[in-house]
C-alpha beads as a LAMMPS data file, in Angstrom:
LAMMPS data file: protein, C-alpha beads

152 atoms
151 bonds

1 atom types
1 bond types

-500.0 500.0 xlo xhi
-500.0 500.0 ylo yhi
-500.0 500.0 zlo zhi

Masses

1 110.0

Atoms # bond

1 1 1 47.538 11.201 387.310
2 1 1 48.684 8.260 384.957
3 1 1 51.862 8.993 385.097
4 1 1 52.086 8.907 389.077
5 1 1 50.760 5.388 388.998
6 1 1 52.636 4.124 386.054
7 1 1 55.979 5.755 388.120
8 1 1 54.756 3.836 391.834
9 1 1 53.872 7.249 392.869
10 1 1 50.802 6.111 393.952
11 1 1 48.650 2.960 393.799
12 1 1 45.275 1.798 392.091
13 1 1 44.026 1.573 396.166
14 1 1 44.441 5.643 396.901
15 1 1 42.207 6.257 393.639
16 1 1 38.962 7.874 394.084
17 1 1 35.783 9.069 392.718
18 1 1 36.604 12.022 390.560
19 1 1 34.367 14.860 390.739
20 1 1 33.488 17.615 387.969
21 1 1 35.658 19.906 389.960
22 1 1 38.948 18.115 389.540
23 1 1 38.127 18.377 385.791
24 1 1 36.997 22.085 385.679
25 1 1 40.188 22.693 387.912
26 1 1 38.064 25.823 390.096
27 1 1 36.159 25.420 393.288
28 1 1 32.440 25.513 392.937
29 1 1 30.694 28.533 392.737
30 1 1 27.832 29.552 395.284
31 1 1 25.036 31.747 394.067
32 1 1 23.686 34.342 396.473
33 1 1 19.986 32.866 395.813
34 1 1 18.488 36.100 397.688
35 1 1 19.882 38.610 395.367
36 1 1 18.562 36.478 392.515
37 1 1 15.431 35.781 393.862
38 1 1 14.887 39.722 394.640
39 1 1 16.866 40.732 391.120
40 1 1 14.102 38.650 389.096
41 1 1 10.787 37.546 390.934
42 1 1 7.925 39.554 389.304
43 1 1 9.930 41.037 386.693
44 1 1 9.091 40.992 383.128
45 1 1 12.714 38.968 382.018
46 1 1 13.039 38.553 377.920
47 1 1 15.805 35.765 376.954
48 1 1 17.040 36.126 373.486
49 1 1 18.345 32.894 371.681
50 1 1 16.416 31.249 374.537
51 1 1 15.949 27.818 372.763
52 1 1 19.978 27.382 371.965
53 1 1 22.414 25.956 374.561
54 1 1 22.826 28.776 376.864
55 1 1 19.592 30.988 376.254
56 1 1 17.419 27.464 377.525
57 1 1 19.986 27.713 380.370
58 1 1 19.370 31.013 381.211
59 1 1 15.325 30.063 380.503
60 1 1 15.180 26.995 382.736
61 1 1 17.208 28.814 385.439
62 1 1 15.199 32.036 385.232
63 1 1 12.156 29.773 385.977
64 1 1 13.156 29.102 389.475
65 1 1 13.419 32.880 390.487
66 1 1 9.913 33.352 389.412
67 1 1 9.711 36.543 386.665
68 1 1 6.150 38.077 385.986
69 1 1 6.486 36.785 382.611
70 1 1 9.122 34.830 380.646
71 1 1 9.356 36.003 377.225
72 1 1 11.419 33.885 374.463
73 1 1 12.996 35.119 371.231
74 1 1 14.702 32.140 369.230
75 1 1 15.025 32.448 365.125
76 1 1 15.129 28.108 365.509
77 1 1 11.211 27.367 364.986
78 1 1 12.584 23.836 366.545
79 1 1 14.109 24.964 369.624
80 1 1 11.733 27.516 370.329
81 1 1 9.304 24.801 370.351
82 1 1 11.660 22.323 372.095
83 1 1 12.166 24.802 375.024
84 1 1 8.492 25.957 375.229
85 1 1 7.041 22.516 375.642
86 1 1 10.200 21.490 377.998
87 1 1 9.242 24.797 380.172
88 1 1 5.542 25.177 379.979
89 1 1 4.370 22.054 381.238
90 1 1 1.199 23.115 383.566
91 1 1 3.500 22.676 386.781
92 1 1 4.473 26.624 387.006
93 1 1 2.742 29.789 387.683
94 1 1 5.295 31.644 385.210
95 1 1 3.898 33.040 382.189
96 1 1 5.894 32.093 379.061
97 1 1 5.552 34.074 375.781
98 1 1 8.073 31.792 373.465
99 1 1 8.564 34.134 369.942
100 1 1 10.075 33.261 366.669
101 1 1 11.832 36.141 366.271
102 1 1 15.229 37.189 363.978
103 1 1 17.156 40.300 366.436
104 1 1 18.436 41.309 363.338
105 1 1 15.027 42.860 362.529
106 1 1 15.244 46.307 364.120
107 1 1 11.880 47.688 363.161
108 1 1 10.058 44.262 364.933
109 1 1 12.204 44.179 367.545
110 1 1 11.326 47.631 368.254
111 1 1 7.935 46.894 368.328
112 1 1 7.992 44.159 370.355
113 1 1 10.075 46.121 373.221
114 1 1 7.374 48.950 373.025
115 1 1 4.689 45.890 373.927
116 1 1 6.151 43.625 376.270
117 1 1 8.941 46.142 378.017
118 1 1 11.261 43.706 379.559
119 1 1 12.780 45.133 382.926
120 1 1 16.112 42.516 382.478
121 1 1 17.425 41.347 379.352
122 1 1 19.631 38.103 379.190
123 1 1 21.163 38.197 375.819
124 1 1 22.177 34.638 374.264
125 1 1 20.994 35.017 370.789
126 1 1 24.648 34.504 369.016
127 1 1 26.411 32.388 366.795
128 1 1 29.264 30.546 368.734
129 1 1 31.144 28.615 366.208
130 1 1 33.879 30.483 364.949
131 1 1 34.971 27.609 362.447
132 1 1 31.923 28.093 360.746
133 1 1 31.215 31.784 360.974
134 1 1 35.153 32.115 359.607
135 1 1 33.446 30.554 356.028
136 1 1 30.282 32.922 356.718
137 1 1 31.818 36.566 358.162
138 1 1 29.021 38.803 357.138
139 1 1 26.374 37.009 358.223
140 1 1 28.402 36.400 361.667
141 1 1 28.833 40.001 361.349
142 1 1 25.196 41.096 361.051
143 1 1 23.704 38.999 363.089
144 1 1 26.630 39.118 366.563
145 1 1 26.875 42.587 366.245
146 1 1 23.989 44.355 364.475
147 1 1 21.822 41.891 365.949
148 1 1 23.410 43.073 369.535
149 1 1 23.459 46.378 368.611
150 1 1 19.736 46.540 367.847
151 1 1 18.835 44.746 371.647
152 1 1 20.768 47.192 373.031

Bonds

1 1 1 2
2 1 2 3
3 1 3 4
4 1 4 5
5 1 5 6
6 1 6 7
7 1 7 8
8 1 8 9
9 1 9 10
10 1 10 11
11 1 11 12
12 1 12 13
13 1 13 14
14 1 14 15
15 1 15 16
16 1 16 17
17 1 17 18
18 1 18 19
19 1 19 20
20 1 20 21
21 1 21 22
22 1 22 23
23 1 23 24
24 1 24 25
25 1 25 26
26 1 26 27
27 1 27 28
28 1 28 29
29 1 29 30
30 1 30 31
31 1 31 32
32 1 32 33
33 1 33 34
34 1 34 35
35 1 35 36
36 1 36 37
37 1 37 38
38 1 38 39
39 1 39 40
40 1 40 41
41 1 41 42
42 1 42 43
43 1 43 44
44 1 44 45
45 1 45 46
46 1 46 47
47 1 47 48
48 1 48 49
49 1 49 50
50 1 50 51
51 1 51 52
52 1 52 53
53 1 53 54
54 1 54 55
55 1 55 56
56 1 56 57
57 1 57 58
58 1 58 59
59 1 59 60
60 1 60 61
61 1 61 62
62 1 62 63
63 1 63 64
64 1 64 65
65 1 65 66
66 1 66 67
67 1 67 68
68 1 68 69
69 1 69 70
70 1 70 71
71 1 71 72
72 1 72 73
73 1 73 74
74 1 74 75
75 1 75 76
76 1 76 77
77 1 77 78
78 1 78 79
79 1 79 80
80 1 80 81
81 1 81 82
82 1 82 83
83 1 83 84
84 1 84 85
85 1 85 86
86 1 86 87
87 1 87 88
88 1 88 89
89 1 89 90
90 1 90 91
91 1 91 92
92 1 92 93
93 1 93 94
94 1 94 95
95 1 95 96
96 1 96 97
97 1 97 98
98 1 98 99
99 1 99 100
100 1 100 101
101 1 101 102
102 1 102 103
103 1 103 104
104 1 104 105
105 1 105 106
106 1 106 107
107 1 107 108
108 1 108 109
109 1 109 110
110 1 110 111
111 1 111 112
112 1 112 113
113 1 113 114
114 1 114 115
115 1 115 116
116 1 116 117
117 1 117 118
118 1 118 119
119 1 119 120
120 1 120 121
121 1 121 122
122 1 122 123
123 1 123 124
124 1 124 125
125 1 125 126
126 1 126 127
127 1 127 128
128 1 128 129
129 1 129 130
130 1 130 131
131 1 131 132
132 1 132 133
133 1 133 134
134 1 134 135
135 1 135 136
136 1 136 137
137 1 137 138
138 1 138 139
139 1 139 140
140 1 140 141
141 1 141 142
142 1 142 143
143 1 143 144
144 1 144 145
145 1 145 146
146 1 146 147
147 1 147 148
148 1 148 149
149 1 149 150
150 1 150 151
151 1 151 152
């Protein structure tokens, strides 16, 4: 630390590279690829929020394990089409479905689950910032948890 060289704890010499794991303070964690592999491959695997920052996560990841078919709900027509031309680039065998789509429509949503019948459902489609849904509570309302409610 700073204050261990400031105090001639230690020197400028004994410094070294710093890795992500000194700053995330936790060792790094191993996935059990197999289990993955068998939990996904050939599946049909529906992402919701799939074009926001941890739904194109969950897409891009999802992609290695090879699913059936890769189906994407987003409400953003923008990242929808950001992480549909990202993913679906020619170079993979998985078949992407990307869908602008609003989970807080029930009677859709129900129509869409009779048609595509996803066996595993990763569930990002949230808003995240509680400063802002603090100034907008119903909305945050409706859409986290009647938005959840009508994926589950």
């Amino acid at each position: 630390s700073m204050s261990e060289i400031v105090l001639g704890k230690v020197s400028v010499n004994q410094m070294r590279k710093v890795s992500i794991f000194d700053i995330l303070g936790r060792d790094e964690i191993s996935l059990d690829k197999k289990s993955i592999k068998k939990f996904i491959s050939g599946k049909r695997v529906l992402v919701t929020g799939g074009g926001g920052s941890i739904g194109s996560e969950l897409v891009r990841q999802c992609m290695k394990f090879n699913p059936a078919i890769l189906l994407i709900l987003d409400i953003s027509e923008l990242n929808l089409f950001e992480i549909d031309r990202e993913v679906n680039n020619g170079n993979s065998e998985v078949l992407f479905k990307p869908l602008l789509f609003d989970i807080r429509d029930s009677q859709n949503l129900e129509k869409f689950f009779s048609e595509f019948k996803p066996q595993i459902v990763f569930h990002a489609a949230a808003y995240k910032h509680v400063n802002l849904l603090e100034k907008n509570i119903s909305l945050a309302i409706e859409n986290n948890m009647f938005g959840t409610q009508n994926i589950l």
